[in-house]
N, C-alpha and C positions, 0 to 999 in steps of 0.2 A: 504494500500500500504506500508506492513513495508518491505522493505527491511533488513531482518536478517535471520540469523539459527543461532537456537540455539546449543550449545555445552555443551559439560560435564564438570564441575573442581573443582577444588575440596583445602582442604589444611587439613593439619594435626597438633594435638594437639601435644607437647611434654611435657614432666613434668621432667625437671631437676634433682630435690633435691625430696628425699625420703620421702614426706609427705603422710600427710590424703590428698586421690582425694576428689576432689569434686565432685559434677555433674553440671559440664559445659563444653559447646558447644565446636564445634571447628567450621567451618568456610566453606567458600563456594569452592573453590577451592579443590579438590580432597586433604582428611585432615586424620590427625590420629595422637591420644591425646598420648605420652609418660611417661612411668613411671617407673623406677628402683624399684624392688621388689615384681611387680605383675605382676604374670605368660601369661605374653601377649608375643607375637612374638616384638624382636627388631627389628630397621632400618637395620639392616645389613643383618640379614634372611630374609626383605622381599625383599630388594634386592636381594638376592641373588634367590629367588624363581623366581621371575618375570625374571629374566635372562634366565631362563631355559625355560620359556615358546616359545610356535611357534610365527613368528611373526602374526600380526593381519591385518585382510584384509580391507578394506575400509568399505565393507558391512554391520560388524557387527554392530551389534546394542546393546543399554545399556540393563539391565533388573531392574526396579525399584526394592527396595529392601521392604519388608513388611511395613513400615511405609507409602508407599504409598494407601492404602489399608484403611487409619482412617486419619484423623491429628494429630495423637498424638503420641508424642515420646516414645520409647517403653525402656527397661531395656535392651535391645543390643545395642540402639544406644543413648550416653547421646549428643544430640544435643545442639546447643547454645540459651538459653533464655528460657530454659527451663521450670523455673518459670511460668515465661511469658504464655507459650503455654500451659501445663496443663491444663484443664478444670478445676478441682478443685481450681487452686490458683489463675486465673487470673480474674480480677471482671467482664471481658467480654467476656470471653473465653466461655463460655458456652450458648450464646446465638444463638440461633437457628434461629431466622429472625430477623426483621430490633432492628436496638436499639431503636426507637420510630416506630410510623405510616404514612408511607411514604405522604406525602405532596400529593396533587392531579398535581399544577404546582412549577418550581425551577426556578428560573433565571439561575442555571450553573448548569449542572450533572459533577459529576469527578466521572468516574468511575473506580475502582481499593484502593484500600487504603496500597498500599507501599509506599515507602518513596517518592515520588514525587507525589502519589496522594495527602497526606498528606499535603504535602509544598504547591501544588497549593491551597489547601482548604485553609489552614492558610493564603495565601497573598492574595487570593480572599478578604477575613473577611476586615485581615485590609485596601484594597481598596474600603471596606464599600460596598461588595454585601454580603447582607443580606441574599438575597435565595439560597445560596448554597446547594449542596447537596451532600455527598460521600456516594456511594454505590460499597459497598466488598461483593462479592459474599460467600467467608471463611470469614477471621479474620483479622483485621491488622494484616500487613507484610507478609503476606504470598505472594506465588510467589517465586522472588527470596530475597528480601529484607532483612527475618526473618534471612537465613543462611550467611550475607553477615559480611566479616570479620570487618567493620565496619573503616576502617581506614580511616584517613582525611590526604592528604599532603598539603601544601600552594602551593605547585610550582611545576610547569607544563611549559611546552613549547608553553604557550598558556599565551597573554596578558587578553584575554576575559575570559579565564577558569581560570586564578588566580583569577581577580573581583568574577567570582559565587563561588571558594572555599572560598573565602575571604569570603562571606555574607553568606553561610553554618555556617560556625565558628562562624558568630556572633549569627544567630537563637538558634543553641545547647550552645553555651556556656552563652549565657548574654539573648537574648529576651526569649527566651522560660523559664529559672528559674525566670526570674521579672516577668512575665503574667499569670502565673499560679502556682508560686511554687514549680514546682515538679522537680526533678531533671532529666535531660535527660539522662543522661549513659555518659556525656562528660568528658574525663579525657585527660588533656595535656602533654602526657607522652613526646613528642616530639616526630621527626623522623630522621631514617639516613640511607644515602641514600650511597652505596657500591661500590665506584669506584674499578676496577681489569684491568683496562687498560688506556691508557692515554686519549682516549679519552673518555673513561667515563667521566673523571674528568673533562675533556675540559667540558662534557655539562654540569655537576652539576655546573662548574664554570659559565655559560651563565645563569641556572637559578639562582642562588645567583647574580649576575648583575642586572636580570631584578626584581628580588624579593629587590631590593632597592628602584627600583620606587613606589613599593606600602605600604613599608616597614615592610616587610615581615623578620623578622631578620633569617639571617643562617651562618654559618663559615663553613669553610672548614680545617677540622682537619687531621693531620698526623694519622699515624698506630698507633705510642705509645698512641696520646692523644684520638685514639678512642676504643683502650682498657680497658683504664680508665673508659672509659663513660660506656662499655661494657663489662665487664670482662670475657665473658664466651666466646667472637668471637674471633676467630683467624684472625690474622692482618699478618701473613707473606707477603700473596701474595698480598698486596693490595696498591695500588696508593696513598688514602687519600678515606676520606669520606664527604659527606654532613651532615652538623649537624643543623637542623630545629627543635630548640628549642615548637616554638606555634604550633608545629604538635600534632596529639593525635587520641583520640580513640571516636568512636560515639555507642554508644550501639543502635542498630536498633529497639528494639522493644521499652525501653524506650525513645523515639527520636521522634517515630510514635504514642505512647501513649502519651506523651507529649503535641504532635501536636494535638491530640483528646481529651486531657486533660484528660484522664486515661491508668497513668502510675504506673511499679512498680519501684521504685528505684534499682541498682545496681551497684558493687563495682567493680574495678580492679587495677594494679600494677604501678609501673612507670617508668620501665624501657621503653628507646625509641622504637618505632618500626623500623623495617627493612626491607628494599629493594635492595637486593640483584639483581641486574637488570643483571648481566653478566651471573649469575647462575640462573635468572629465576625464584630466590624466592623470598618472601618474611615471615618475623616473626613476633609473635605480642606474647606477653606475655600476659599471664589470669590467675592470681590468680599463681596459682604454675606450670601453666601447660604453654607451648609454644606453641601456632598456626605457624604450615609452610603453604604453599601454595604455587604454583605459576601455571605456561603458560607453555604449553608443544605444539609441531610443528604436536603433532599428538591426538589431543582433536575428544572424542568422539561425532559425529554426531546425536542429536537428532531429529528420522527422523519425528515420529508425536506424537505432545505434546494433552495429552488428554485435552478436555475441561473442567475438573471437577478437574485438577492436582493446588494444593494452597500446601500444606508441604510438599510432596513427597518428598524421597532423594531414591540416587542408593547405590548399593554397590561398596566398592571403586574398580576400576580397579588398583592393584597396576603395572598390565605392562606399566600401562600411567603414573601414579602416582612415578612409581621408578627410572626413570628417573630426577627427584628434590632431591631424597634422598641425591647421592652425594655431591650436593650443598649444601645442608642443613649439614650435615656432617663436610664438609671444613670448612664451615662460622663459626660451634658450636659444636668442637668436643664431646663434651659431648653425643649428641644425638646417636651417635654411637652404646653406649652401653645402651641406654635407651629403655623402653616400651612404646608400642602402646598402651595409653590407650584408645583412641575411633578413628572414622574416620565418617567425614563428606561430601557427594560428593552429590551437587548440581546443576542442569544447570543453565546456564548465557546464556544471550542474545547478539552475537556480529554482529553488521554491516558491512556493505562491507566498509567503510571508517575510523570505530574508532569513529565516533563521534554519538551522539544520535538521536534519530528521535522525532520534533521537530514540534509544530506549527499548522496552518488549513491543513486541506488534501484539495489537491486538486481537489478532487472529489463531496466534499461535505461542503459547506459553513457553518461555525458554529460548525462543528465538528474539534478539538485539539488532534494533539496526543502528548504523552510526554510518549516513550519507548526506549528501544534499549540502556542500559546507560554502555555497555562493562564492567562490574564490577564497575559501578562508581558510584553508583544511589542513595548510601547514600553521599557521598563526596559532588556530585554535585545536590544535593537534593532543600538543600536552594536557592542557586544563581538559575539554574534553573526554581526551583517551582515559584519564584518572579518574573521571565523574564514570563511564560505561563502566569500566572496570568493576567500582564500585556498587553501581547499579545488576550487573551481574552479581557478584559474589555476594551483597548484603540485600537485594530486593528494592534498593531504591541508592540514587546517588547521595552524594555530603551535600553537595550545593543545590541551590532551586534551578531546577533544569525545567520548569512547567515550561519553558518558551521552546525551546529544544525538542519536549517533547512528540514522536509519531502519534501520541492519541488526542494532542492539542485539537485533531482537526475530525468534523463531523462526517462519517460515514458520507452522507451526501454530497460531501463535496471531492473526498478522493478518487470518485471515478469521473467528474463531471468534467469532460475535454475542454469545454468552456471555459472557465473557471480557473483550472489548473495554467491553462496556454494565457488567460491575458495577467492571472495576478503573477504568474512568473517570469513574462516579459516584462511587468509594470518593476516586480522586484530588482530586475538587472538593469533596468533604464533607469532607475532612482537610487541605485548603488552609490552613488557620490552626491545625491541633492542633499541639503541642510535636514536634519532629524527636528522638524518642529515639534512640541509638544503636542500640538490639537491636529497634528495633519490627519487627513486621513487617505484609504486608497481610492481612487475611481477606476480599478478594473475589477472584474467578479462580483459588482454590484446586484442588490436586488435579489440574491439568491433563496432567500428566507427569510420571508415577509410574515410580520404578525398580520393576526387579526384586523387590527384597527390601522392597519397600513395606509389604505385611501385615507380614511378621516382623518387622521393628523396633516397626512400631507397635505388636505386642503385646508388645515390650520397654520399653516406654513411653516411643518415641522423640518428642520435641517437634522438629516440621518448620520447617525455611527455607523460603524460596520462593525462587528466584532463577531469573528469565525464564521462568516456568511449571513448571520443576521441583523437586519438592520432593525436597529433601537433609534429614538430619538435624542437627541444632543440636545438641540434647544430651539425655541419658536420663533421664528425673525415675521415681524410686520409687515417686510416687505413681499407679500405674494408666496406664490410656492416656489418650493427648490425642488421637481427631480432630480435624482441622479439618474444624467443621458448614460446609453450605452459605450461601451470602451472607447474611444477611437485611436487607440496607440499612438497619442501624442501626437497626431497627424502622418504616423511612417508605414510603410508596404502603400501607399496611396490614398489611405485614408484621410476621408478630411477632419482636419480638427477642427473641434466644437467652436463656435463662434459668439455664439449669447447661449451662455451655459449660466443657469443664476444659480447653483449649486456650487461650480466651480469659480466663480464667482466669490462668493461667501467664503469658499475654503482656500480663494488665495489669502483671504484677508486672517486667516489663521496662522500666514505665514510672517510668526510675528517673535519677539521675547520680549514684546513690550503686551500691555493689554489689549485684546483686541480689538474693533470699531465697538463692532457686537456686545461688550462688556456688559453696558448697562440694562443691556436684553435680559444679559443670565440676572445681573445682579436685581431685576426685578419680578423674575422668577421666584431668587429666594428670597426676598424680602415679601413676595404675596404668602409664600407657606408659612414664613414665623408670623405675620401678619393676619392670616384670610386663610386660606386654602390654597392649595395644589393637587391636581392630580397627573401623575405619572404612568404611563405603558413602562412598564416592568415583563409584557409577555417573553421576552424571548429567555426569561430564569426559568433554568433548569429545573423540572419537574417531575416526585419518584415518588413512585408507590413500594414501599420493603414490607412486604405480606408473606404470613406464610406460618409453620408449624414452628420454627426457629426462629421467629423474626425477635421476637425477644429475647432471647442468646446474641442475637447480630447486633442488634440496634446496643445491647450492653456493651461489647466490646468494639464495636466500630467509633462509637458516639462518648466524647470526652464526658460530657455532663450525662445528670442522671435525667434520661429521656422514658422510662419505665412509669409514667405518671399517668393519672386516670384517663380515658377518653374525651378529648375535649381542651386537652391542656396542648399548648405549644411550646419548642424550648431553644433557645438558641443555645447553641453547640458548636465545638470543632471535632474535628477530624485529625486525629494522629500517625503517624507513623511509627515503626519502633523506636526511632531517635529523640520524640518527642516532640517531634517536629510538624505544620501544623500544615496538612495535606489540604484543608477547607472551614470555610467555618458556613454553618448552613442552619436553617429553623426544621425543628422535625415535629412535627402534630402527632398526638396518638391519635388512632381512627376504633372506632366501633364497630367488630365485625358485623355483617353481614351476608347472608345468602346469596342473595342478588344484586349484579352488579347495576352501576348507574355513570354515568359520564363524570361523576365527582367522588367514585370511589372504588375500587374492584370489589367483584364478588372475595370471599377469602375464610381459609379457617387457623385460629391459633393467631394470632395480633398481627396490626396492622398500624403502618407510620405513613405517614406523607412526607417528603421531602423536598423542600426549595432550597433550589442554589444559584446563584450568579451566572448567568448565560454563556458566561467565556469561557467558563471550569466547569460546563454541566458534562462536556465529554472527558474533561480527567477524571471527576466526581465517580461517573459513571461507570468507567474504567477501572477506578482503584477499588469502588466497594465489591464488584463482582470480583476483583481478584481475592479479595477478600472472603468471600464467600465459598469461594472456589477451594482456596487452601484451608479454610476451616471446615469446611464441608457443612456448612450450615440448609438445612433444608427450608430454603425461601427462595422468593422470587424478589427481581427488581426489573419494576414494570416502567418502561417513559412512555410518560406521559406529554412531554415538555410542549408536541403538537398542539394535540389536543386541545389543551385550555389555554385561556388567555388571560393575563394578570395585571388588575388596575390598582396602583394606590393612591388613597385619598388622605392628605396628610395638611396640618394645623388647626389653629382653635374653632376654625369652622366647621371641620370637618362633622362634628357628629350631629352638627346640626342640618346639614346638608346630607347626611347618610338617612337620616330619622324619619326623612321624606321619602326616603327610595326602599329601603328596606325592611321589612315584615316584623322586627325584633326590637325589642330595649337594648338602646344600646347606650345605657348608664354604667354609671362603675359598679352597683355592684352587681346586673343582670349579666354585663358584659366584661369584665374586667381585662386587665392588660395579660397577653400571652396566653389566651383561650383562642379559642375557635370553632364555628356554627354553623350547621347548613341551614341557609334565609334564601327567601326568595326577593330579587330584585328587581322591579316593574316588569313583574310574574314569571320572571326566568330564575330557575334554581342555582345560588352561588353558595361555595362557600367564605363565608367572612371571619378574616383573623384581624385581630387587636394586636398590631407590630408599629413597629416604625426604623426606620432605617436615616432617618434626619433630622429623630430627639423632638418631636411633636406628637401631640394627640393625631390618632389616626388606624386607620384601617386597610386591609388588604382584600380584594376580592378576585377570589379564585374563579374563571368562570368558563363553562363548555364556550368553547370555541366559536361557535355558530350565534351562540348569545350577547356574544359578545360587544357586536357595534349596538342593541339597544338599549343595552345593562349603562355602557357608556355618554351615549344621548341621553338618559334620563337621568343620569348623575351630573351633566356640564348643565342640564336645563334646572336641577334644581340649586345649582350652585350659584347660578347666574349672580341671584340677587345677592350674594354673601361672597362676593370678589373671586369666586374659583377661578383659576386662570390652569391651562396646560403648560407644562414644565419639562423639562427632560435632562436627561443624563449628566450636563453639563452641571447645572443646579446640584443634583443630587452627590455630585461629588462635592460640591462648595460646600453644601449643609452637612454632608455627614463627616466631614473632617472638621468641621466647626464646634461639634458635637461629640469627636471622639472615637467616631466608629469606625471600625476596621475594616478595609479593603485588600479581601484573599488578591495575594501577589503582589501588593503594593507593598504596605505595613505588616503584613501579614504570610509566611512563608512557608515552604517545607524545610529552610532550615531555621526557623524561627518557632522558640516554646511559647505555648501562650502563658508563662509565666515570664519569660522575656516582656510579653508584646501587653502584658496587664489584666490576663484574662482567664488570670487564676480559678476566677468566678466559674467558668466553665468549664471545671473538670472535678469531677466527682471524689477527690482526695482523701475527704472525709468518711466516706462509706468504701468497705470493703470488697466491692463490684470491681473485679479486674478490667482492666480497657486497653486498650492498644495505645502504648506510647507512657501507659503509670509507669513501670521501673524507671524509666529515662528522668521522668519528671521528679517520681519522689529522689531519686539522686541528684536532680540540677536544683531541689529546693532544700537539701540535707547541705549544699557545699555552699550554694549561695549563686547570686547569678553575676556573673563577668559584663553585661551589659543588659542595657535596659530601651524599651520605649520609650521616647519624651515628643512631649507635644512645645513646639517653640513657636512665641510671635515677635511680630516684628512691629516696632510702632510706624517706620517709613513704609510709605505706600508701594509698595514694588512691586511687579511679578515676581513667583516663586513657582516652582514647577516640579522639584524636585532633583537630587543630585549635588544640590548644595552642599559647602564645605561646614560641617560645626564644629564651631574652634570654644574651645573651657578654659578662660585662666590662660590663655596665650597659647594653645598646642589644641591642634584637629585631633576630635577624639570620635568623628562616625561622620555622615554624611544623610542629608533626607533621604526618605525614600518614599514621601508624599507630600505634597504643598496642595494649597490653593489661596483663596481669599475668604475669609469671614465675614458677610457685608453686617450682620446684625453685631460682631463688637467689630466691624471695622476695620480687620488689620488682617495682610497676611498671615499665613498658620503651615506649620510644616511641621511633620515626623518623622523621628528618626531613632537610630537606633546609636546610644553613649556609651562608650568604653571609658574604662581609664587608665589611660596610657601608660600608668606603672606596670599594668597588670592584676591591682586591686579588685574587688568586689565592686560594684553599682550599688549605693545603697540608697534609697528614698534621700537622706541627708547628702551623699554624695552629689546628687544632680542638686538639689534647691540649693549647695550651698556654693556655686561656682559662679562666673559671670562668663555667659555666653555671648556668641555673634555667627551670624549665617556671613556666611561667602558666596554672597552669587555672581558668576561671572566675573571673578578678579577683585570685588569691591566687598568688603564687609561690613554688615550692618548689624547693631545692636541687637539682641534677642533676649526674650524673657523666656523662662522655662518651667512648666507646668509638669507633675505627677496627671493630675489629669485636667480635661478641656475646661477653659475658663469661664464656657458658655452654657449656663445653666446647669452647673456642677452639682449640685440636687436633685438633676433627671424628676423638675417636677411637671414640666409640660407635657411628657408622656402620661400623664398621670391626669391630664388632664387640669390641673392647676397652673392659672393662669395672672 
């Protein structure tokens, strides 16, 4: 079940200064090696060729170039690692089956020997399994591994994918020469990284903040002082740069030799590398010669990869490829007038989402994959290979790999040709644009639509997308926003959209200041602490756990004690054996029954209901039946999530606006908070639960699918009069981190306790009911906790989004890993997670008694720091107290 297509791409070699060539490589990315004085076509003619050509239609196809045909590099093409590959030089290269006699049983098979077969083999060992086994059909590295430009950065827009480059770095550069001697190909040439607009530099500035908390050192250098470091780049047009000193270069085949402990050593320069992110390239120095490369919006579609295809390369398409040339030009005038001394053009693997495909298949137990790594697969090799490893031998990784993971993605959408071909072309053609916080995709649009899909949209709801459903964000006044069908950016022919008021709206997202829209959300949530809101929350994950065992399951799957009479609801997480906090979800006991009904299965022996967050309803899913599976628990787990559709009505109005539609008392004491009732709602059967998710009086209505748009019309008509206004997503994150509450994968992790994250409340410690994840827990609350959540605000009005540096007492001691704004007290609000840099305990008194400051973007601002949210710290609004 991989969700990918593969693409073409390629990078090109340039050779500056007039030397002896060598023969070496150039790189994975559509490539072509330059050299002054040898009778090759310059960058300029082949620009200029390719201009003249027809445009190209979607259809066509690559045509492998003769090296496909052998594995061996031929005297037209000097590929990269070529030593390496040879038959004659390399001391493996010429083996024809196994390197020994294959074992008759293995305790682990890793099939594939690229650089993350490799890395998994290596952290199996030192996890001490013994029976490993890696089986390569070719040679190491082959695939795409062998051609892969080899480059390592520290900093990414990712708190998890800095830890896996981080421990990549350590494997190539420190474990792998102590363990075996042999040099890997690591050289620290550094990296830097090419602002040409401001908000480039805004983000390089966001990750130089977050690259404090792990201390990842980088500066941010002026035009002059990044000539100096570069003397051959042109610096007119540019903002500033990122300069990441401990960045460098990973030689792929020594790296995977390394890892298999036969390797050949090899040499390179030290000039930094570059990432040209506005122009879509990037350069790497080799010896005398320069690797270009980048991402182009109209990457060749490979449509079927042969079985038997391990070195294969194409010939370059320069009509795709000459589109970088200019860039490359600007960045290095020199290359202008330089030769092509070779070209490298190999396919890569990209996902509909950017990130790798990860983990057990769902299909089949015991079986891991570890593909799909978007050009990344040596960078993110190590960290990675050490999480599968992991993940095999202990049942789950150390770190939160929920983004990583193969069951991230809905049954529906892994076979869908649609879906898969435009979000994976959208993924490679947005490979180098800016990471905004609110961006979103517009390819694979529309795939799973709730209920009340029309009726918002002609409220002028502007959509989310998360894992194919589209949720609402939030209501703009100006008219509706669809989202049109894909049209690739304008490329294979397609024309691009021209009055798109969707696209539209989400340029204006493209922002790290607030966006136009601001005052839209911020009146959102100013009508729910104020009046009313109601939210479409349909696309949360919905489970029936029925069955003769459902109460053995529900005990040990479910932190909190959920064994409570019918009728009662309970919020809850979900643990791992690390103690670490796989979901947090509400689980209702249900009232058996005979006969089933669209709000409840027929069932014998107890019955739960289960809501969960729409993005984690397929891990959710996922993890409980494996759960079931290895306990042998005799139940079912039914989804439901289609089915029903789910509205909440939330603030001081709300029950006066419910009282009108609904059949029941719904006072405090008929109705009280975290019960739940089946009522009828202008004459359609729902069930109604007393929750709230953003610290206001308010209600949940669970409702058949089909009932859904009049349960809806008769709740906005009787709200009219008492300020109801529709809200979305966008809101609901302002208010519920205003308020404290946890957001699964934000604040809330699989390697995060919830005695870390404050939510000791939630797990049944007290009573003697085993659970999955108690020994972990009663050991991390007998020693004491090394870090903790804290909620921190900010009096200066800023955006905050998360990633920021928190500095205690003059030293970074964690970093957000949730912000928004607070509009009812006013002030930015952000979460995160305080160590103390001795190495000490976190104590309640630890944190209140430090003087903090957030770092966002390079600038530090004052911070005050709260145990818990400072906004209605009595949780008496829930309560209905006003």
């Amino acid at each position: 079940m991989c969700a990918s297509v593969q693409t073409l791409s390629g990078s090109s070699r340039h050779r500056p200064q007039a030397k002896r060539p060598r023969a070496r490589g150039c790189r994975l990315q559509p490539s072509a090696v330059l050299t002054p004085g040898v009778p090759m076509a310059s960058l300029s003619r082949a620009l200029r060729v390719a201009a003249t050509r027809p445009p190209r239609s979607l259809a066509r196809r690559p045509e492998l170039c003769p090296l496909s045909s052998g594995a061996h590099p031929t005297a037209e093409k000097n590929v990269p690692y070529q030593r390496t590959l040879k038959e004659e030089r390399g001391p493996w290269a010429a083996a024809q089956g196994p390197s020994r006699p294959l074992p008759s049983t293995a305790d682990v098979v890793v099939i594939g020997g690229g650089s993350l077969g490799c890395q998994t083999l290596y952290h199996l060992a030192k996890l001490g399994v013994s029976g490993a086994l890696l089986l390569e059909r070719g040679r190491l590295t082959s695939g795409t591994t062998w051609h892969t430009a080899g480059l390592l950065w520290q900093l990414r827009p990712s708190d998890v994918e800095v830890e896996l480059l981080a421990h990549t770095r350590r494997v190539v550069s420190r474990d792998l020469p102590e363990e075996t001697g042999l040099h890997t190909g690591w050289v620290p040439n550094g990296g830097l990284f090419i602002a040409s607009s401001r908000q480039r530099l805004l983000e390089y500035q966001r990750l130089m903040s977050l690259g404090k908390a792990y201390g990842v050192e980088s500066h941010v250098l002026s035009p002059a002082e990044t000539k100096t470091l570069y003397p051959l780049m042109n610096v007119d047009d540019l903002y500033g740069t990122l300069y990441v000193p401990g960045d460098g270069t990973i030689d792929p085949a020594g790296t995977c030799s390394a890892l298999a402990r036969a390797a050949t050593a090899r040499a390179a320069q030290n000039m930094p590398n570059v990432r040209d992110h506005d122009a879509s390239i990037y350069l790497r120095l080799q010896g005398d010669a320069l690797s270009v490369g980048g991402y182009e919006a109209n990457p060749i579609f490979w449509e079927e990869v042969s079985d038997k295809f391990a070195f294969g390369l194409f010939d370059l398409d320069w009509e795709v490829f000459g589109q970088h040339i200019e860039g490359a030009v600007n960045r290095v005038p020199v290359l202008e007038k330089t030769g092509v001394k070779s070209t490298v053009c190999g396919p890569e693997s990209f996902t509909p989402d950017h990130k790798p495909l990860m983990g057990e298949a769902p299909e089949l137990r015991g079986f891991f994959l570890g593909c799909g790594f978007n050009s990344a697969g040596m960078m993110l090799g190590g960290g990675c290979g050490q999480e599968l490893a992991h993940w095999i031998v202990h049942g789950r990784p150390e770190k939160d790999m929920y983004s990583y993971d193969i069951r991230r993605f809905h049954c529906s959408l892994t076979g869908h040709g649609r879906w898969i071909r435009e979000r994976s072309h959208e993924s490679y053609a947005k490979n180098y644009s800016i990471v905004f916080p609110h961006d979103e995709p517009l390819a694979g649009r529309n795939m799973r639509t709730g209920p009340l899909h029309e009726e918002l949209l002609a409220q002028g709801c502007v959509f989310q997308e998360r894992h194919g459903w589209e949720r609402p964000g939030w209501f703009t006044p100006e008219g509706t926003a669809p989202v049109l069908p894909y049209d690739y950016y304008g490329a294979y022919g397609n024309r691009a959209h021209q009055d798109h008021a969707y696209g539209k709206l989400l340029a204006d997202e493209h922002t790290f200041e607030f966006p136009p829209h601001q005052d839209v959300i911020k009146q959102e949530c100013l009508a729910c602490r104020g009046a009313a809101a109601v939210f479409d929350m349909s696309y949360f994950g919905k489970f029936y756990l029925v069955g003769l065992d459902a109460r053995k399951a529900a005990d040990w799957l479910f932190s909190a004690d959920v064994s409570r009479p019918p009728g009662s609801t309970v919020y809850t997480c979900m643990l791992n054996h690390r103690g670490g906090t796989e979901s947090d979800l509400t689980v209702s006991r249900l009232a058996p029954g005979p006969q089933a009904s669209p709000l409840a299965p027929a069932f014998e022996g107890d019955g739960y209901y289960l809501a969960v967050g729409g993005a984690a309803a397929q891990h959710n899913s996922s993890y409980i039946l494996a759960v079931l599976q290895d306990r042998r628990f005799r139940c079912q787990l039914i989804d439901s999530s289609e089915a029903l559709g789910l509205i909440s009505i939330q603030g001081p109005a709300s029950r006066a606006i419910l009282q009108e539609v609904l059949d029941a008392d719904l006072s405090n004491e008929a109705f009280p908070f975290s019960t739940h009732k089946l009522v009828t709602a202008a004459g359609h059967l729902v069930r109604a639960m007393r929750l709230s998710f953003v610290g206001e009086l308010g209600w949940e209505l669970h409702i058949p699918r089909l009932s859904c748009v009049p349960v809806y019309q008769a709740v906005m008509a009787a709200g009219a009069k008492h300020g109801l206004v529709p809200a979305g997503y966008r809101a609901i994150d302002n208010l519920s981190i205003e308020k404290g509450y946890r957001h699964w994968h934000a604040d809330l992790r699989p390697d995060d306790s919830p005695l870390e994250a404050g939510l000791a409340f939630t797990c049944k410690l007290k009573s003697a009911t085993p659970f999955l994840g108690r020994e972990a827990l009663e050991k991390q609350r007998a020693q004491g906790l090394r870090r903790r959540l804290v909620c921190l605000t900010v009096d200066e009005k800023v955006p905050v989004f998360g990633l920021e540096a928190i500095w205690r007492d003059g030293r970074v001691v964690g970093h957000t890993r949730r912000a928004g704004f607070g509009f009812a007290i006013d002030k930015p609000i952000a979460y995160g997670y305080v160590r103390d840099p001795s190495g000490g305990l976190v104590s309640p008194d630890f944190v209140k008694s430090g003087d903090y400051a957030l770092e966002r973007m390079g600038v530090t601002y004052p911070a005050q720091a709260h145990l818990k949210s400072p906004f209605d710290p009595d949780n008496k609004r829930v309560k209905g107290i006003y």
